[in-house]
Structure formats: structure tokens, C-alpha cells
N, C-alpha and C positions, 0 to 999 in steps of 0.2 A: 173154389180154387181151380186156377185153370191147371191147361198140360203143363206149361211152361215155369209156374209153379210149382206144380208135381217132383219134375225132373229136378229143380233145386233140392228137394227133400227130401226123396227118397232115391234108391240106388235105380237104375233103370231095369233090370232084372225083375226087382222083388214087387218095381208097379205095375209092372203089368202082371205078373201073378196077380195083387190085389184086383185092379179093376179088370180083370177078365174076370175072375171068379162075378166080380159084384155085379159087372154087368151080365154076366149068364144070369143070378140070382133074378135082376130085374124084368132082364128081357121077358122069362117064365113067366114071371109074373103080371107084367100086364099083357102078353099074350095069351094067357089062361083067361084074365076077366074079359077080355076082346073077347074071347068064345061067348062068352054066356052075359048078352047085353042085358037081358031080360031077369039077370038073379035078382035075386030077395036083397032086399037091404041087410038082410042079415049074411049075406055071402061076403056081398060089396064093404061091408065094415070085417069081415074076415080077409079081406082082401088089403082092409088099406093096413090093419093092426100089421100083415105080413109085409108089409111095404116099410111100414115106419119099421120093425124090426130089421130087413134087412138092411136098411142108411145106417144105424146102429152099429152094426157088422161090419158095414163099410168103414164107417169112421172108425172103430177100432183097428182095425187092422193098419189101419194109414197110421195112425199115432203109434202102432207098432213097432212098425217097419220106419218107420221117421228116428224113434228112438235106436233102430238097432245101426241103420248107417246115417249118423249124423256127415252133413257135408263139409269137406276139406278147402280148403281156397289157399294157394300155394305162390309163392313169388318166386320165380325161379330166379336163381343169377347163374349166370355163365360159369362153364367150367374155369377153371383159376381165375375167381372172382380176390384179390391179393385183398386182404385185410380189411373188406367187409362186410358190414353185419347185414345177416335178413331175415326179415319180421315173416315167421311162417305162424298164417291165421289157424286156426282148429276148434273148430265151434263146439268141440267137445269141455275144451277148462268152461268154457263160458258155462254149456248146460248141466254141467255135473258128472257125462255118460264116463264109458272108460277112456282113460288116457291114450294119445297117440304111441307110437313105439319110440322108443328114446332116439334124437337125431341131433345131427350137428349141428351146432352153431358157430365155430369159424376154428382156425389152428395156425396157431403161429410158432418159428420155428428162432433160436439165437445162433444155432452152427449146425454142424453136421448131422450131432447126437441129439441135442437137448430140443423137444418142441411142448407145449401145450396144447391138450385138445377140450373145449366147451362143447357138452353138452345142453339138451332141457333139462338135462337132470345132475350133470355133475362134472368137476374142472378134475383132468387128467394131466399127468406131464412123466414125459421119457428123458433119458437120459444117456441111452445107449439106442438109439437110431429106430425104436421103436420095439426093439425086441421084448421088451416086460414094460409096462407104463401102470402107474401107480394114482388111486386117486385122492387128490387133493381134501376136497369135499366138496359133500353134496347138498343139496337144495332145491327148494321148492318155487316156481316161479309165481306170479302174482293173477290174480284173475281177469288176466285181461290178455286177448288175444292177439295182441302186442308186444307183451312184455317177452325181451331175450336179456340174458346174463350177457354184460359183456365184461372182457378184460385186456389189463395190458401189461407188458415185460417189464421192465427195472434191467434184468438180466433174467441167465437162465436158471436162477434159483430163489428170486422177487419178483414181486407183481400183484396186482390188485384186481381182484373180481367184483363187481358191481350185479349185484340181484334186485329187478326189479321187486317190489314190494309191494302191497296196499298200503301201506304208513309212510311208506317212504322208499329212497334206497339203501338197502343193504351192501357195506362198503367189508370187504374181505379183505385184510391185508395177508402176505406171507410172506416171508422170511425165511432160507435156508428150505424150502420147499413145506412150509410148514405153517400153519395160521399161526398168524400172531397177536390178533384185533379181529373183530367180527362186531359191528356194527348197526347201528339206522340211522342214516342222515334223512331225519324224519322233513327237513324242508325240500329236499330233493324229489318230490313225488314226481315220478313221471306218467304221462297218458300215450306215451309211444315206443318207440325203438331209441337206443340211449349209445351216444359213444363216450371210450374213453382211451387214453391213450397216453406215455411216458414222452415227455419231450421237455427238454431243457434245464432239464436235473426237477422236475417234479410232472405230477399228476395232475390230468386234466380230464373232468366230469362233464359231459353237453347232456342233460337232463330233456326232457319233449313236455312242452306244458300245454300240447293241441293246440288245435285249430280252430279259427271262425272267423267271419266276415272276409274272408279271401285273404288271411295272412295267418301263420303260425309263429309261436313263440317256445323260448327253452332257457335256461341258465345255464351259465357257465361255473363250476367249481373247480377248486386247486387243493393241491395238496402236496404236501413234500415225500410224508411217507404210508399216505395212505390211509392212515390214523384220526388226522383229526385235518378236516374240509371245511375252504373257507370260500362263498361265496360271492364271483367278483361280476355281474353281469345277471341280469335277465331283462329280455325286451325280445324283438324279431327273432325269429332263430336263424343262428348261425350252426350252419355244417362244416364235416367233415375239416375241420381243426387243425392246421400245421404251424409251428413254432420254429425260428429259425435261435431266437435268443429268448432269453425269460421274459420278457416284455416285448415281444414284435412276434406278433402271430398270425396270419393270414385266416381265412375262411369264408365262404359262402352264403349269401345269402340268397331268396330268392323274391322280386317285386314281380306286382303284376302290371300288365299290360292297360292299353285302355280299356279292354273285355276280357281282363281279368285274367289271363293267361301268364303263369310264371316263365322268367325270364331272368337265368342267373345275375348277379354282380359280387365281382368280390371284394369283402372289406376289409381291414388290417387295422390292428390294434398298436400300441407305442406304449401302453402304461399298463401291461399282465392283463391284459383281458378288461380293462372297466370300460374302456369310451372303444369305437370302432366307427369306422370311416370307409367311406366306398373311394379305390384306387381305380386309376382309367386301363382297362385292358383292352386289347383289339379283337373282341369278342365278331364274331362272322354275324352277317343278317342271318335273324330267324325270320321265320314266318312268323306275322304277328297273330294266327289262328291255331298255329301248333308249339309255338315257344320252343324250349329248351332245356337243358341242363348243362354242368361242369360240377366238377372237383378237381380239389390241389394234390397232384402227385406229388410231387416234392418243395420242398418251401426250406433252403439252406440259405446262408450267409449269399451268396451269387447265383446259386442254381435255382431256379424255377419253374416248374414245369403245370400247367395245367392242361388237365384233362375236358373235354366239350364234343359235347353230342348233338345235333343240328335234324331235328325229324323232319323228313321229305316228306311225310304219308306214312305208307304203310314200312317205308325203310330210314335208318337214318346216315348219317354221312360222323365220322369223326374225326376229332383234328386236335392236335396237341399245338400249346403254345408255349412256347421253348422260351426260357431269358438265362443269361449268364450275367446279368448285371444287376440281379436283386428285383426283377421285374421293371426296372425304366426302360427297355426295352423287349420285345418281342419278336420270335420268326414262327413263323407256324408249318406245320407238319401235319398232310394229310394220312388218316388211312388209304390203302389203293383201292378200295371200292366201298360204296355202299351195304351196310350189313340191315338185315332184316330183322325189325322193332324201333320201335321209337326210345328205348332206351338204354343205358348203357352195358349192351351185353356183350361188351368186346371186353376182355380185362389186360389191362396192361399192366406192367412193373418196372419203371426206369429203376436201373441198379445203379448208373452215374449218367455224368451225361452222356454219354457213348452206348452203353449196351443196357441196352430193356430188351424186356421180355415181352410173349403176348400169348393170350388164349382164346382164339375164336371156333366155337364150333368143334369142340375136342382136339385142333389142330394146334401145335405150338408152333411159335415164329420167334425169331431170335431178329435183332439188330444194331450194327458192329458201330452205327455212322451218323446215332443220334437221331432214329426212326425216318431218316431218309429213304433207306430201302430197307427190306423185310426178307428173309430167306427161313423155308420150314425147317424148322429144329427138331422135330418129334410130337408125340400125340400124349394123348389124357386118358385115363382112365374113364369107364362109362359109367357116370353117375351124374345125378338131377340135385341142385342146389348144393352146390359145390364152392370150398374156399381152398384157397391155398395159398404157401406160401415159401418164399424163396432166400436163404440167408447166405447164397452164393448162388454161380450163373451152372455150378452141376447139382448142387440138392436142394431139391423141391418135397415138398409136401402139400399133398391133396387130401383133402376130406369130405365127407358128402355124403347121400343116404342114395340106398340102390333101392329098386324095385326087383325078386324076384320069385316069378315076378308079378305080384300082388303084396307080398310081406314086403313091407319098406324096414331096412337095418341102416343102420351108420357103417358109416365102411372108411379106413384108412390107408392110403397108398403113397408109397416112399419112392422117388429116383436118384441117382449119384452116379448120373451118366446126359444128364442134360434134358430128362423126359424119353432118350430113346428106349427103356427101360423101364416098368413099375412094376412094384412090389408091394405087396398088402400086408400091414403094419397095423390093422385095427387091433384095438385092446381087449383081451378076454371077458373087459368086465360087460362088453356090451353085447 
């Protein structure tokens, strides 16, 4: 095993404790038989039995110290990352060790008082602005270092939670804040990060059925109330999901290039989800060596807005495509500068077509004129994988896990003054 191995597996701190110790151990040791060229064969086999003992010593301590800090591998998303989910890896479900500290997985809010918060470990919901939150129920996620709960609103006293499974997925309905159904849509398996979401008077399921040979696949599920799930779609996967009517729904897919590099297109549905068809957008040149991405911020009867990210290098360039005519037409709308990463860590939230929101870099940006110009509106709470979400242009809710600063907790924070103000609103129970 080299260094550079090493340093994956064990903490940095506790390897070189180890191999300083093993290396003093060695060094002695064969600087002791250096002394004495001339010993006995009966030295020289005293010498090598303390050699093989100490590799012994060595290895144990590494498989130690390997078990005590298993490594973490983290996706960050931007502060008000608005209503998406991310897949935090922790090589701990996989090997058995102890579990991470209980953290967020996203919180969505229907008005002033009433929001939702997901856990690893369990779905909470307030109803008075955060001041007492009550949990729903809780649950176990699946062994795979992929798998996150996700859910979505009805209103602020319905909704459906999805637990990924081994069998399957596990479909939660509730009712008056209350389970009412509890489930396994055992054909549902998924091998990734899973969305779902309430649009168009029912439920909608995108299951992850992995990847290979340079394309990925997923199904599509429906459902009216949560209960009973009727599969309308599997092939290519299509993302992130917007419905304007019960049968016309937009969504993403990604092909590759001639070497293989993904490069969004978006497709649209006419008959609930079964057939889907690539529409022409005025998608910007990528580079055909670093590709791309996009997602549908909004997808209504006339408004349309898609979100695209364009990677220079080491930074990438964003730009929104605006339509007010159901997408037959486009105007595009840059961010004012280049932001640093290749992917989409800028988060935005159009509220209509006039006034969206924006989080970059703990900064908020507000703007009046349909993202033509940008003026700072206020700041974010300091926290690393963070969601939030906005059910008007003054209350916001953030959620997120702090470091402090080694213990990572979940942490929840309230504004109702635009962002110029936050308030911490996490729940006792965490």
C-alpha cells in the first residue's frame, strides 16, 4: 500500500502515529543486525522471527486505525440549493462501523409556519414557524451509499415520503400529518439518488436503475394518492421532472458526445409519462471535452424557464433560458460572471417570471426584471450541504449540517425579513 493510499484510509493524524512507531520499530532493527555482520545463524533467525513480528504489529494497527476513522466522501451543494436532493456517500452503512451523525436531506416549506424537514433518519414537520416540530416517522435507509429518503408536499398536512430499500421502495403516505399507508413498491428498486414530486393533482416517482456503457436508466411512477403506484416509463433516465398538465411534462435527459461526454437535452412527454421525445432548445456551445448540464426550473402552462451550466475549466459560466410561450421560443439570461466549479453551485429560485431569487457563496441576490440584473438582498447562514426553501420573496428556510467544529449536527434556520435576518429553528429532537 502506498502513501497516497494510506491517506484514503486512515485519518492523517493517527498514520503517522502508526508508521512512525513501525518505522522506529524497523529502523532498530535492522540497524542492530548491521552491527553484528558476523552473528550466528541463530542471531540472524532471532532477528528475522523480530522482523516478521513487527509487520504483524504494523498491519494490525493499520486495520485499526482503518476501522476507527472510516473515510467520508461528501457532495457539497451550495447554500440554498431550492429543492434538491444530495447523495452524501459514508463508507461507514457499507462496512458495518458506527453510523454518521444524523444530517439533512433537504426541507421544504407551504407558507409562513408549516415546513417539512428530512432526515437520514427521520421526516419532521412544524406548523408554527418552527418553534416545536413533531416527527412524523422514522426509518432506516438501505445499504447503499446512495440511498436518501425523498419526499414531496400535497399541502402542508399531505405528502409522500419514499425510503430507499433493499426490496424495493418504501412508499409512506400521510394524511392530516399522519401515516396512513406504509408500503414496498417492490418493482421500484433503486441503485441511486431517487426524486419525487406532487404535480398536476398526483405523484410522481423517478426511481435510478444505474449505469453502464456510458448511459444511465430509471422509471417513471404515478400515483394519485400515494397508495397504490402505477408504472408508466423505464428506459434512459430522465431528470429532474416538471409537469405543466397531467399529460405534458418536460425533463432531462443526458446523451453523450462522440467521446463520450454528457451533454443535456430536453425531452417532453404528451401521453403521462409513457413515450418522450427530444424538443429543440437553444442550448449555448459546450466544449465537446468538458460537456455540460441543465435543469427545468419551472415548466407552467406559458412560463419556462431552464436552468444550464456551461464548464470553461476550472470555472463555469450560467445562463438561464427564459420562454413565455410554452418553450417555442427562448431569451437567454446570463449570470454576471463566472462562478468557480464545473457544476451547478449557483442556486437559483424563479418565484414568477419577474422575481427569483439566488444563493451564491453565502450571498443572496434578489431580482425585480426577470434575472436581467441582480442586486444583494442579504446573506445565509454558515453551513456545508445545505437546502432551502422559499414559499414567498420574505420566508425562507435553510437547513444544513454545521461542523463545530469537528462534530457535524443538522442545524435549522428561519428568515421573514428577506435573508437580512436568521433564526435557528432546528428541532430538539436532533
Amino acid at each position: 500500500m502506498d502513501e497516497n493510499e494510506l491517506r484514503d484510509v486512515l485519518g492523517e493524524r493517527s498514520r503517522r502515529g502508526v508508521t512512525r512507531g513501525a518505522e522506529a520499530l524497523l529502523t532498530g532493527i535492522h540497524h542492530e543486525a548491521s552491527k553484528n555482520p558476523g552473528a550466528s545463524s541463530i542471531r540472524r533467525r532471532r532477528w528475522v522471527v523480530a522482523l516478521v513480528v513487527a509487520a504483524v504489529i504494523v498491519a494490525a494497527l493499520i486495520i485499526v486505525n482503518a476501522v476507527k476513522e472510516p473515510k467520508q466522501s461528501v457532495r457539497v451543494v451550495s447554500p440554498g440549493a431550492t429543492t434538491t436532493r444530495s447523495a452524501v456517500r459514508n463508507s461507514s452503512r457499507a462496512t458495518g462501523t458506527t453510523p454518521p451523525p444524523e444530517q439533512v436531506v433537504d426541507i421544504d416549506a407551504t407558507d409562513d409556519l408549516h415546513a417539512w424537514l428530512t432526515t437520514t433518519r427521520r421526516l419532521l414537520a412544524t406548523a408554527d414557524g418552527g418553534t416545536t416540530w413533531n416527527v412524523i416517522v422514522t426509518f432506516s435507509l438501505a445499504n447503499n451509499a446512495d440511498a436518501q429518503p425523498a419526499y414531496a408536499l400535497q399541502d402542508n398536512q399531505t405528502g409522500v415520503l419514499i425510503v430507499p430499500q433493499a426490496d424495493g421502495a418504501r412508499a409512506i403516505a400521510i394524511r392530516g400529518g399522519k401515516v396512513v399507508s406504509d408500503q414496498i413498491v417492490s418493482a421500484a428498486k433503486s441503485f441511486g439518488p431517487i426524486e419525487v414530486s406532487w404535480q398536476t393533482g398526483r405523484y410522481w416517482l423517478a426511481t435510478n436503475d444505474g449505469c453502464g456503457a456510458g448511459s444511465c436508466w430509471n422509471q417513471l411512477w404515478v400515483s394519485n394518492d400515494g397508495t397504490r403506484w402505477e408504472r408508466r416509463y423505464k428506459g434512459t433516465a430522465i431528470d429532474g421532472l416538471k409537469c405543466s398538465r397531467a399529460t405534458t411534462c418536460w425533463g432531462v435527459q443526458q446523451k453523450r458526445n462522440g467521446i463520450g461526454v454528457p451533454i443535456p437535452q430536453i425531452v417532453r412527454t404528451l401521453d403521462g409519462g409513457v413515450t418522450w421525445t427530444p424538443i429543440v432548445v437553444p442550448f449555448p456551445k459546450f466544449d465537446p471535452a468538458l460537456g455540460g448540464g441543465a435543469s427545468i426550473l419551472i415548466a407552467r402552462d406559458q412560463l419556462f424557464i431552464i436552468r444550464v451550466y456551461i464548464p470553461t475549466g476550472m470555472e463555469a459560466r450560467h445562463q438561464f433560458l427564459v420562454s413565455s410561450d410554452g418553450g417555442r421560443t427562448f431569451i437567454a439570461r446570463d449570470w454576471p460572471q463566472p462562478i468557480a466549479g464545473t457544476g451547478p453551485v449557483l442556486a437559483v429560485t424563479p418565484l414568477d417570471a419577474l422575481h427569483w431569487s439566488a444563493v451564491w457563496d453565502g450571498t443572496m441576490f434578489a431580482s425585480t426584471d426577470g434575472a436581467r440584473t441582480w442586486v444583494r438582498s442579504g446573506s445565509t447562514p454558515p453551513m456545508w450541504q445545505t437546502f432551502a426553501t422559499w414559499p414567498n420573496s420574505r420566508t425562507g428556510w435553510i437547513a444544513g449540517n454545521t461542523n463545530e467544529p469537528e462534530i457535524t449536527r443538522a442545524a435549522v434556520t428561519r428568515t421573514i425579513d428577506g435573508g437580512a435576518h436568521w433564526h435557528e429553528v432546528t428541532p430538539s429532537q436532533l
